[in-house]
N, C-alpha and C positions, 0 to 999 in steps of 0.2 A: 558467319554474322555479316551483314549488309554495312558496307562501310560506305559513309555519306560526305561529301564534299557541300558545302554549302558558302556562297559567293556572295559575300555582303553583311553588315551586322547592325543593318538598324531594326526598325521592327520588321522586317521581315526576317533576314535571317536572327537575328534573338527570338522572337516566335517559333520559327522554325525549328533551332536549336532545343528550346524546351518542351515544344509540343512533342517531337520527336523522343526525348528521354523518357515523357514522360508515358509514351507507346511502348518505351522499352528499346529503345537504339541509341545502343552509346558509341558506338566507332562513328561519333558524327565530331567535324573539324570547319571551324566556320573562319573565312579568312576575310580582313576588313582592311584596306589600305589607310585607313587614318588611323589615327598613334589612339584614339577610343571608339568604343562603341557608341552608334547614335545616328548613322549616316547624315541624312539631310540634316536632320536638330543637332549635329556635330560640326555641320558646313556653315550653316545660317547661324551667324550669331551678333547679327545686326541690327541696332537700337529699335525695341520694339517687338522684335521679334515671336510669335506664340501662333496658338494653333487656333483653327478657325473650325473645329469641331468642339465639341462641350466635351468636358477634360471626360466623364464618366462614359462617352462612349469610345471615344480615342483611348483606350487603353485594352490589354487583354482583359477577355471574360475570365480567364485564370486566374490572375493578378491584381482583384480592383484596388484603386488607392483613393482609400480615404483620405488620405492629407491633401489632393491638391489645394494649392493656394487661392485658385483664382476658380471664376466657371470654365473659362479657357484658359488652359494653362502655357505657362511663357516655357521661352526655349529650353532654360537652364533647369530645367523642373522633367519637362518629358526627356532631355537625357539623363538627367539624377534616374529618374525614374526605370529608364532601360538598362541604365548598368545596375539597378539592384534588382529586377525581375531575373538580369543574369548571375548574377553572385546568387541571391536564392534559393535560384533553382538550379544551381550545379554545373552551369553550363559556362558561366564563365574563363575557365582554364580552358577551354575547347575553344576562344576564341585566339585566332594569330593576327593581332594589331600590327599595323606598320609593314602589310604584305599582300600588295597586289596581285590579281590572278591579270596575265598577261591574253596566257591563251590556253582553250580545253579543248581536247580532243577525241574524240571516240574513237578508243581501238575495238573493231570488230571482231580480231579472233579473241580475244582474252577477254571480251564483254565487259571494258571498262573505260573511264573517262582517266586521261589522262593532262595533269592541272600545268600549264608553266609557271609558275611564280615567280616574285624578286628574292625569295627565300628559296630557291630552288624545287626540282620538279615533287610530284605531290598527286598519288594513284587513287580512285573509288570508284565503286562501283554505281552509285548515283550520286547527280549532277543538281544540285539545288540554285539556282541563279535566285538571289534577292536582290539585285543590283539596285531597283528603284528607278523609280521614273526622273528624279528632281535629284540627277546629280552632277550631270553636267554643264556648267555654266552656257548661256547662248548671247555672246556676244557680237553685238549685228553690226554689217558690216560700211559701217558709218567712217567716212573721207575725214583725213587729218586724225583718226582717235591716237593716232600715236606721237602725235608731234604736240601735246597736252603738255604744259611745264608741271601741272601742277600734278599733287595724286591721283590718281583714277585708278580705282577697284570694281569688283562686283559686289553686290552684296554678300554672295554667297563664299565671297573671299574678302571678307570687312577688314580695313585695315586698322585696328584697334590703336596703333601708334599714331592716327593720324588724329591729331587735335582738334574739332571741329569747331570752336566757341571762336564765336568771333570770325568768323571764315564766311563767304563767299561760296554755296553749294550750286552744283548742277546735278538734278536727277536725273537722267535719262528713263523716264518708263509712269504708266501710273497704275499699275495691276496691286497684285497683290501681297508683294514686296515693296512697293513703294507707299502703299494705304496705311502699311504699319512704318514704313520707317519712316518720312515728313513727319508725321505730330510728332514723335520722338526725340526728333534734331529740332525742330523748329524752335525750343525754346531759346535752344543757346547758341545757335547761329544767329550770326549778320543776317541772313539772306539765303531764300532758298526759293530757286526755280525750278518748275516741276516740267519736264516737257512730255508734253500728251502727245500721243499718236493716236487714238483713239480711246473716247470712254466707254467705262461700264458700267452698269449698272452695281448697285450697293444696298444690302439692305439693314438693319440695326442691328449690332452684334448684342448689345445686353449686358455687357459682362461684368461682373461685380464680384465681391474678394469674399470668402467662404470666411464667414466666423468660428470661430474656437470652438465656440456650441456645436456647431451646424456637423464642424469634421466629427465631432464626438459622436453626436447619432448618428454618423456614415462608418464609427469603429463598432459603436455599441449593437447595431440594429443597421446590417449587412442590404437586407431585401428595400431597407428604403432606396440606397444608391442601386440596386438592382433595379427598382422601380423609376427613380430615375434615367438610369441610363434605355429601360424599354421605350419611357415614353420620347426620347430623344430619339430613339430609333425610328419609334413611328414616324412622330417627324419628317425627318428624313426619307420616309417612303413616302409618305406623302409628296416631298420634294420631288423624289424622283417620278413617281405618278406623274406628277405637271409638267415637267420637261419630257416624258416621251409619250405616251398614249392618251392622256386626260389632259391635250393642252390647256381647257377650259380654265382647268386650275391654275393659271398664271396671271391669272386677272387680279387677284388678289394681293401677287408679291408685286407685280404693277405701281399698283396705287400705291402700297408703301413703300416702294421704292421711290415713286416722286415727290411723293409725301414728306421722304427724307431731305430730299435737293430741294424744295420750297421751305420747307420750318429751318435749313442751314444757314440759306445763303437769299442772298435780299437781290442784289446788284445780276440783272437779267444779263446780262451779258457776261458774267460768269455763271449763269443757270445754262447760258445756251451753252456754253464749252462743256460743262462736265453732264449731261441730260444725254443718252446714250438715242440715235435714232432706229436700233435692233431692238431686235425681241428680248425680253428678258430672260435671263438663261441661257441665250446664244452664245457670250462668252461665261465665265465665270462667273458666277456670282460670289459678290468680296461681302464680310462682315465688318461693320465697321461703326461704331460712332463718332470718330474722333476728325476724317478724313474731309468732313467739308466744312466743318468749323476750323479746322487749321487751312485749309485755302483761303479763309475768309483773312488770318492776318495780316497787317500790314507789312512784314516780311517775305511774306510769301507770293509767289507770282505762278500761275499756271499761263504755261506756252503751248499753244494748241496749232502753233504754225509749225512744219516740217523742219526737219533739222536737214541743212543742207551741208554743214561742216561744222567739224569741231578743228577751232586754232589755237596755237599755244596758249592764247590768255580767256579762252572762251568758247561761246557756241553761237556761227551764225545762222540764223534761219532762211527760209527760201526769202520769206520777204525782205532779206540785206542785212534786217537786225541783229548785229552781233552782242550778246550779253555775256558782261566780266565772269569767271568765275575763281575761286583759289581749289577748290575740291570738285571733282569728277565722279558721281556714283551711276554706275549701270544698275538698273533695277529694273534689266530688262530679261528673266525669266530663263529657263533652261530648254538643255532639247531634250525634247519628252517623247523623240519617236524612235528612242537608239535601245532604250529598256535594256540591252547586256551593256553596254556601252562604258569602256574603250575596251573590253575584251573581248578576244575572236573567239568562237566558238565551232567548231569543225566537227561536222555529223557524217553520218555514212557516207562513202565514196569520197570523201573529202571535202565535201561541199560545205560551204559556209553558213551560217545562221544570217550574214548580211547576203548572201548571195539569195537565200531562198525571200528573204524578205525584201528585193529590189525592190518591186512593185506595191506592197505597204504590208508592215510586219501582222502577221499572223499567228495566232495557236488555237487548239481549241480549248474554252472553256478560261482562255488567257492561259493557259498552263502550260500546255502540250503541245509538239510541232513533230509531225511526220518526217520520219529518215533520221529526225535527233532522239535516241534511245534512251531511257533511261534518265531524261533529262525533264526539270520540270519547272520553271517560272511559277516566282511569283510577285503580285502586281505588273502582271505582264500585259500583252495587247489589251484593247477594251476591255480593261476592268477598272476605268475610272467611272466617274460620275458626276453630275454636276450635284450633287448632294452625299452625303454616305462617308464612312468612316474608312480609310484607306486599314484600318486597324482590322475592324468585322473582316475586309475581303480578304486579308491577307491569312486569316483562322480558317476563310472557308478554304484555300486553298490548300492551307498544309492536313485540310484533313480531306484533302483530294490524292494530294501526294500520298499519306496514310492508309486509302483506302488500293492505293496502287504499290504500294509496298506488298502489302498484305496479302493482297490477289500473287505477286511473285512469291513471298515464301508459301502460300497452298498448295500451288502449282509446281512449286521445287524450279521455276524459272530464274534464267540467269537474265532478260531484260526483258521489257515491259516499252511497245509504242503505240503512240496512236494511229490507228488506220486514214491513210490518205483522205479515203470516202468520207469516214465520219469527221475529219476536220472540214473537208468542203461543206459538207450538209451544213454543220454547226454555222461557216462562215456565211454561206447563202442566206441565212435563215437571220443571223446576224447583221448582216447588210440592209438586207430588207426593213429591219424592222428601225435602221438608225433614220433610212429615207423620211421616216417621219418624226422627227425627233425635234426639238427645238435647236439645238447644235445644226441642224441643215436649215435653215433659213436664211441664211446669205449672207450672215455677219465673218468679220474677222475673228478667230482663237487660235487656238494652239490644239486643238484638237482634232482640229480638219488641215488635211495639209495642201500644197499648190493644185495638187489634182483632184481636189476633192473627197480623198481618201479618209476615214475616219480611226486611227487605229487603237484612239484612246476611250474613248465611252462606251460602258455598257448599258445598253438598251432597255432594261425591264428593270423591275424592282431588286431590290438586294435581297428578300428574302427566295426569290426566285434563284439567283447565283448562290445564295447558299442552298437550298435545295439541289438543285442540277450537279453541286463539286462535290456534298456529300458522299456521293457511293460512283462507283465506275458503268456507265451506262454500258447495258450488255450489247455486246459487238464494236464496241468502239476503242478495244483495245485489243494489241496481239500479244501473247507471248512468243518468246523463244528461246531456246536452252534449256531446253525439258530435261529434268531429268528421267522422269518417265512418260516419251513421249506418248499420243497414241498411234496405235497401229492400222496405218490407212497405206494401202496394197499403191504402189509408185510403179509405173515404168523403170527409173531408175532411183537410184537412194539420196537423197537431197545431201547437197553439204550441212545443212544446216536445219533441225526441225521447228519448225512453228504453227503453232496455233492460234488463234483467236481464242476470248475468253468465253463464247459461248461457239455452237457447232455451225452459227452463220458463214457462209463462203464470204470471201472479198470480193467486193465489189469494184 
């Protein structure tokens, strides 16, 4: 029986975890360094906090939940929600809370990845990484942050002890952690400055609380919230249309996007600070209605001048201005280009998962990476998007994974990699097609990096990536450790037999 290691336990690995039982693989063991299941919605649990997909599609196709509360549902709700998908579905006891994987190794003669953990070492034969993109804090490298008298946290490490009524705040950021947290705080703070480094665009989230009625027809009659959640989907492809090939379509989220900053906010000179001068879409586009009507109060102050220091009693800007603060909050975003991150991963010949990815991380299909065997990512390279359900991608993947299990037990194979060739073709093909993307037209994100590199966006629509992870394109995978190899006449007898999945030579 195939025994599965799996790295991480938010919805990717609880996905994971269930979709796999429910294929019929149960020597699967899912390890989460936080004391619960949840990952990010286990980290983020800062005033405000919810998701910026409509709860019916952010959820598994397995699992829908009638109850949510809200149309987007808040933080404490989509964790409630992933520990009982795991309780459930059986998967639960398979999860080891409070135990980091350190470092994984591939051992090449015994065909298996071997796990270091703070629980001690930990063998399988496949390597599931759900590590996620949004888990490591990214705290910039801003003069004086440590000589601050007062608290200063991240958000994604909210210090809940810290009493904010009445207090004197400094935001540091104004993305997509800070759109939710300000109207949050702002009621019951003194005072709260928001410092901009640049803005972005924002368009109207909508979101309104689900009546008692409304969940009853989503218990009683199933295909409504089915129906629901398709047309949200469209949606969404639609979105994603207008960001890469049908830029045309952006005219539209344009207008109401300005539409929103003129009906907010009166006083042109706070029009000019927060009015993004990029294309829409180039960074993130945030949901929001709450986000320019709390700029507008009288408490609240957006600082669009450069932060040149922070001193123990405050933050001074380039322009000399130094402004008070008692609270220090970074709401300044994760690094989102580490994807295993802080665990080393060690593939054939010893070579590293950071070594091969110096130049900017790679796989194919976001899954798959050459020379790493047996190992399989998910929400890994370019499988974000400026629109799209991180939930959908991460289904399409584990039934990528699925479809590559399955090719190894037909085969009686002991590992399964992707072909060199076909990760470059996939990557060239890939590259090409971001060059024209709304994410390359010259603005600042976090998706592109110093060199221009893109290793977060996927390019085409989401029903296209679920199409392509579906099944295993033929030639683009090898086996080896046949058990019954075939018999093709050698000079001399290989240490090792391997095959492709179909009788294509490599390339």
């Amino acid at each position: 029986m195939t025994s599965i290691a799996i790295v991480g336990a938010g919805f990717g690995g609880v996905g994971a975890a269930v979709m796999l039982r429910r294929a019929g693989y149960h020597d699967v063991v899912v390890f989460e360094r936080g004391e619960r299941v949840g990952g990010v919605w286990h980290d983020n649990t800062y005033p405000g906090a919810a998701c910026d997909i409509p709860s019916h599609l952010y959820e598994f196709s397995f699992a829908p939940n009638p109850r949510w509360s809200r149309r987007y549902a808040p933080q404490a709700e989509i964790q409630t929600y992933l520990e009982d998908v795991a309780r459930s579905h059986g998967v639960l006891d398979r999860i080891r809370t409070n135990t980091e994987v350190t470092r994984a190794r591939w051992d090449g003669d015994r065909c298996r990845w071997v796990l270091d953990t703070s629980a001690g070492t930990h063998e399988a034969d496949v390597l599931v990484s759900a590590c996620g993109q949004l888990s490591v804090p990214s705290v910039p490298p801003i003069p004086g942050l440590d000589s601050f008298d007062g608290p200063a946290f991240h958000t994604a490490r909210w210090r809940h002890d810290v009493d904010l009524a009445g207090q004197r705040v400094a935001v540091i950021g104004a993305g997509c952690s800070a759109i939710q947290v300000v109207p949050a705080i702002q009621p019951v703070v003194d005072h709260v400055d928001v410092y901009q480094r640049s803005p972005g665009w924002t368009l109207p989230k909508m979101d309104f609380a689900y009546r008692e009625l409304t969940k009853r027809l989503f218990e009683r009659l199933p295909l409504v919230q089915r129906l629901d959640r398709a047309i949200v989907l469209a949606f969404q492809e639609l979105g994603a249309m207008a960001m890469t090939n049908r830029r045309w379509l952006l005219a539209p989220f344009r207008t109401l996007a300005r539409r929103q900053i003129t009906k907010a906010i009166e006083d042109p000179e706070l029009r000019r600070k927060v009015t993004p001068t990029d294309e829409v879409g180039c960074k993130r586009l945030m949901l929001t209605d709450e986000w320019y009507p709390t700029l507008t109060k009288p408490n609240v102050d957006l600082v669009a001048n450069r932060i040149a220091e922070v001193t123990p009693g405050g933050i001074r800007t380039e322009d000399g201005v130094e402004r008070p603060a008692d609270v220090l909050v970074l709401a300044t975003g994760f690094k989102t280009h580490g994807f295993v991150a802080p665990m080393e991963v060690v593939g054939v010949g010893g070579r590293t998962l950071a070594e091969e990815w110096t130049e900017v991380p790679r796989a194919y299909l976001g899954i798959s990476v050459p020379r790493f065997p047996n190992m399989f990512l998910l929400y890994g390279p370019n499988t974000n998007g400026g629109t799209g359900s991180v939930v959908y991608t991460i289904e399409c993947g584990v039934r990528h994974v699925l479809a590559g299990l399955r090719e190894l037990e037909r085969a009686g194979a002991q590992q399964i990699e992707v072909r060199r060739h076909a990760a470059a073709a996939f990557d060239r093909q890939l590259r090409a097609a971001l060059r024209g993307t709304v994410w390359h037209t010259g603005c600042t994100n976090w998706y592109v990096d110093d060199n221009g590199n893109n290793p977060n966006q996927w390019p085409w629509l989401w029903s296209t990536y679920r199409r392509r992870t579906a099944r295993l394109e033929p030639g683009a995978y090898m086996l080896a450790g046949l058990e019954n190899p075939p018999v093709i006449p050698q000079p001399r007898a290989p240490r090792q037999s391997v095959t492709p999945l179909t009788r294509s030579a490599e390339h």
